[in-house]
C-alpha positions as CSV (number, residue, x, y, z in Angstrom):
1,X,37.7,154.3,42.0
2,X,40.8,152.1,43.0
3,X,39.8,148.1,42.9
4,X,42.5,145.0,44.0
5,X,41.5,142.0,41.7
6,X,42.8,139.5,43.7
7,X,43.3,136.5,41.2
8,X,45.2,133.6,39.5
9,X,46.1,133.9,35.7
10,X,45.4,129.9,35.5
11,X,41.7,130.1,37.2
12,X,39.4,130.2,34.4
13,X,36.5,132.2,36.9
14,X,39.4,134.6,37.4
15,X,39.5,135.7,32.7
16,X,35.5,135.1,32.9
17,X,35.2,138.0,36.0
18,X,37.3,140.1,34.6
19,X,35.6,140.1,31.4
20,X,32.4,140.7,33.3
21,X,33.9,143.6,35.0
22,X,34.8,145.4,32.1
23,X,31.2,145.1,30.7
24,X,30.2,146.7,33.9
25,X,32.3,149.4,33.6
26,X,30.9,149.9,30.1
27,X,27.6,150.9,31.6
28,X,29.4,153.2,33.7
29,X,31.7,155.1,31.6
30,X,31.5,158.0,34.2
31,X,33.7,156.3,36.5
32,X,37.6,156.5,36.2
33,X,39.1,153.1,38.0
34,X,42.3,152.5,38.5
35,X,43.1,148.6,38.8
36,X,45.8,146.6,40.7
37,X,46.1,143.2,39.8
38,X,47.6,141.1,43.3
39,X,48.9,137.4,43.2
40,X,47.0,134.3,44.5
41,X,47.9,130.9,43.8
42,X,45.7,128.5,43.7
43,X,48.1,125.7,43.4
44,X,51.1,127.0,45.2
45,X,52.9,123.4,46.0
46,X,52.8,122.7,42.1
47,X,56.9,122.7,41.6
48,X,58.4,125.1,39.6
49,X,58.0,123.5,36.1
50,X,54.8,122.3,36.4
51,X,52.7,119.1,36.0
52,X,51.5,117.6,33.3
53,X,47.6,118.4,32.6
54,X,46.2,115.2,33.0
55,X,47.9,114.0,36.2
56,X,46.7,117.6,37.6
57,X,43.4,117.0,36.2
58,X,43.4,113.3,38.0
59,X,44.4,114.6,41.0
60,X,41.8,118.0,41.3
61,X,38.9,116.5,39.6
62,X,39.2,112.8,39.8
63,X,39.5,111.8,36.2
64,X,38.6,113.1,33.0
65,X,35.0,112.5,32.8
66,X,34.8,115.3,36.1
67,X,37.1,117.8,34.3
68,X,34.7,117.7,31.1
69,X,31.7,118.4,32.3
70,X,33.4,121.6,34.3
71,X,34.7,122.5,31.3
72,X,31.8,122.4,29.6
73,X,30.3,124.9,32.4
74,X,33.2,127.4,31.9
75,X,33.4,126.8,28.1
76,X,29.6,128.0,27.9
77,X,30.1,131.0,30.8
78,X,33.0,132.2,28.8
79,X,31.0,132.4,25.3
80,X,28.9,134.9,26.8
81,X,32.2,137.0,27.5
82,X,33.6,136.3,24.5
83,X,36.2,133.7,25.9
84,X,36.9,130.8,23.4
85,X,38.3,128.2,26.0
86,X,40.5,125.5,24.5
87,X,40.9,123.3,27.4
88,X,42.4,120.7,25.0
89,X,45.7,122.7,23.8
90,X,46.7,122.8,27.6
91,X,49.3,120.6,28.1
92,X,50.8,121.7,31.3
93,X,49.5,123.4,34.7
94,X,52.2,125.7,35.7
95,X,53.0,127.1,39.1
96,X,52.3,130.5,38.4
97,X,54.9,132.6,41.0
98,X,57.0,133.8,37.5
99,X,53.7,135.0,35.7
100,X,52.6,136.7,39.1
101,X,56.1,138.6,38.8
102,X,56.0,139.3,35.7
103,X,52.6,141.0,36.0
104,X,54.6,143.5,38.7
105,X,57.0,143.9,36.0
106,X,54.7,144.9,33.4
107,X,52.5,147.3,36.2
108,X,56.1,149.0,36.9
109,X,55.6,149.7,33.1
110,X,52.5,151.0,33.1
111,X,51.2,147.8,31.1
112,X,49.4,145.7,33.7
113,X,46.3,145.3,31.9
114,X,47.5,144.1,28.8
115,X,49.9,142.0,30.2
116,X,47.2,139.9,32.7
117,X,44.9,139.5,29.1
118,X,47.9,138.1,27.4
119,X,48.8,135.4,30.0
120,X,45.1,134.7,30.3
121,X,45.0,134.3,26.5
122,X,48.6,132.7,26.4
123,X,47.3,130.0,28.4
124,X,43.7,129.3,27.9
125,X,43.2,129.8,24.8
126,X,46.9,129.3,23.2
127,X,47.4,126.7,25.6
128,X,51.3,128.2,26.4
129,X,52.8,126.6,29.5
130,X,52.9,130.4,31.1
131,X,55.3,128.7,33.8
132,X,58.1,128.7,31.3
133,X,60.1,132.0,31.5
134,X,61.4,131.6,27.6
135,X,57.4,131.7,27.2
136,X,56.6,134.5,29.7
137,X,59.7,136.7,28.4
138,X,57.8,136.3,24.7
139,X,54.7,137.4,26.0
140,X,56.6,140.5,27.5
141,X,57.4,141.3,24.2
142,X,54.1,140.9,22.3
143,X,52.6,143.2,25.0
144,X,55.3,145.5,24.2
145,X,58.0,145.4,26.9
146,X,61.6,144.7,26.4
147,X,62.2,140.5,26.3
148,X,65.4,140.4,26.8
149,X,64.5,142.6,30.5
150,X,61.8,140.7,31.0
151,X,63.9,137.7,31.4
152,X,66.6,139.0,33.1
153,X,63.9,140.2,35.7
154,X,62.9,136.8,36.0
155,X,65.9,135.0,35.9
156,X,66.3,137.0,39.1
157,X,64.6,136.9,42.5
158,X,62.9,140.3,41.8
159,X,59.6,140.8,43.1
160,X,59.6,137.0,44.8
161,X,59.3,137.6,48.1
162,X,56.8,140.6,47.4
163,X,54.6,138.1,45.7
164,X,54.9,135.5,48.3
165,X,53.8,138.3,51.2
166,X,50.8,139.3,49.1
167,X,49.1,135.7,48.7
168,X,50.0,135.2,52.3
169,X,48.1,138.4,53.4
170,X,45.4,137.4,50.9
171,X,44.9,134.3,52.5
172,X,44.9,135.6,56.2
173,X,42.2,138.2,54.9
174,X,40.4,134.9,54.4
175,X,40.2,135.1,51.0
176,X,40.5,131.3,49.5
177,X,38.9,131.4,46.3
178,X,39.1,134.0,43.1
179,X,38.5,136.2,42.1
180,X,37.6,138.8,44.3
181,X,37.4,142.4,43.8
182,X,37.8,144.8,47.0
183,X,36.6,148.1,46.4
184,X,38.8,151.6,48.1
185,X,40.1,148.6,50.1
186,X,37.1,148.4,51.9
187,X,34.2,146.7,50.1
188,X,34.9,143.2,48.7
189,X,33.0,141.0,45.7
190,X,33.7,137.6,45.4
191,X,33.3,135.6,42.5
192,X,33.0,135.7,39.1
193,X,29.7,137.9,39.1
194,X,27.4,139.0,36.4
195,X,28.0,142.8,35.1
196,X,25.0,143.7,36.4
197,X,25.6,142.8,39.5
198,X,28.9,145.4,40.2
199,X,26.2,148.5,39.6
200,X,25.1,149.0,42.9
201,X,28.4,148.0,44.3
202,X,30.1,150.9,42.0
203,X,26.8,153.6,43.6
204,X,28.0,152.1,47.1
205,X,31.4,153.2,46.4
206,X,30.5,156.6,44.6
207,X,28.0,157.6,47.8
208,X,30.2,156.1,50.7
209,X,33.1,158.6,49.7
């Protein structure tokens, strides 16, 4: 079973669903999936270094009061998936174009799926500014890819424009919010759903093919 996880590796829904997914594919251990993580930014204006948290906070949320309380919601949905947010050590909200490329990178290696838990992890519970390539070519190597490729890939143009294309298709699929998980390209979940909810969309899948 092929699934797209359309998704941002700063949206917080985006760790907490795919944490959820994997514990639905615990109860199915039946089922080989194949996974292909594509790009959506959900703040794709941000410039290239980044803005400092709190302005960004100001400016999405209205203040800091707002922000907590959010927090608070996604700090407690994350517990349950054993996410240990640490809003606090976030210092920076980073346009995420490089991580997105970087995640293409580590796919052409085989090494997608560690590589989207380590920026996750990099940035929400580290709190690394995942927009800075020194940061993103260290992460390469924890994961086990070569750093010193890893930055030459993205001190190039590699893989932009490809990245670019795909949110823009995303977005004129009408998808505006992540995650969402399309099934054999046909059969789409949105949001960060329960694990017991995927169950009867992985039978849909099974008996539709």
């Amino acid at each position: 079973m092929h699934i797209d996880i359309v998704s941002d590796v700063v949206c917080p829904w985006c760790f907490i669903g795919k944490r959820r997914l994997e514990k639905a594919l615990a109860l199915r251990p039946e089922i080989a999936v194949e996974i292909t993580w594509r790009p959506f930014q959900l703040n794709p204006d941000l410039p290239p270094e980044g803005i400092e948290r709190q302005a960004y906070l100001a400016t999405k949320f209205g203040g800091a009061a707002q922000a907590e309380r959010i927090h608070a919601t996604l700090a407690e949905a994350g517990a349950t998936v054993d996410i240990a947010f640490a809003f606090d050590r976030i210092r920076r909200t980073p346009n995420t174009c490089d991580a997105h490329r970087l995640l293409r990178y580590a796919g052409a290696e085989g090494n997608a799926e560690r590589m989207v838990e380590a920026l996750f992890r990099a940035y929400f519970i580290d709190g690394r500014d995942i927009g800075d390539r020194a940061v993103l070519a260290a992460i390469a190597d924890e994961v086990g890819l070569d750093a010193a490729g890893a930055g030459a890939f993205l001190a190039s143009a590699a893989e932009l424009e490809q990245v670019m294309a795909e949110d823009r298709g995303a977005r004129r699929l009408g998808i505006n919010a992540v995650p969402c998980f399309i099934f054999e390209r046909h059969y789409a979940v949105s949001g960060a759903q329960e694990p017991e909810f995927f169950l009867p969309v992985f039978d849909l899948v099974r008996n539709s093919g």
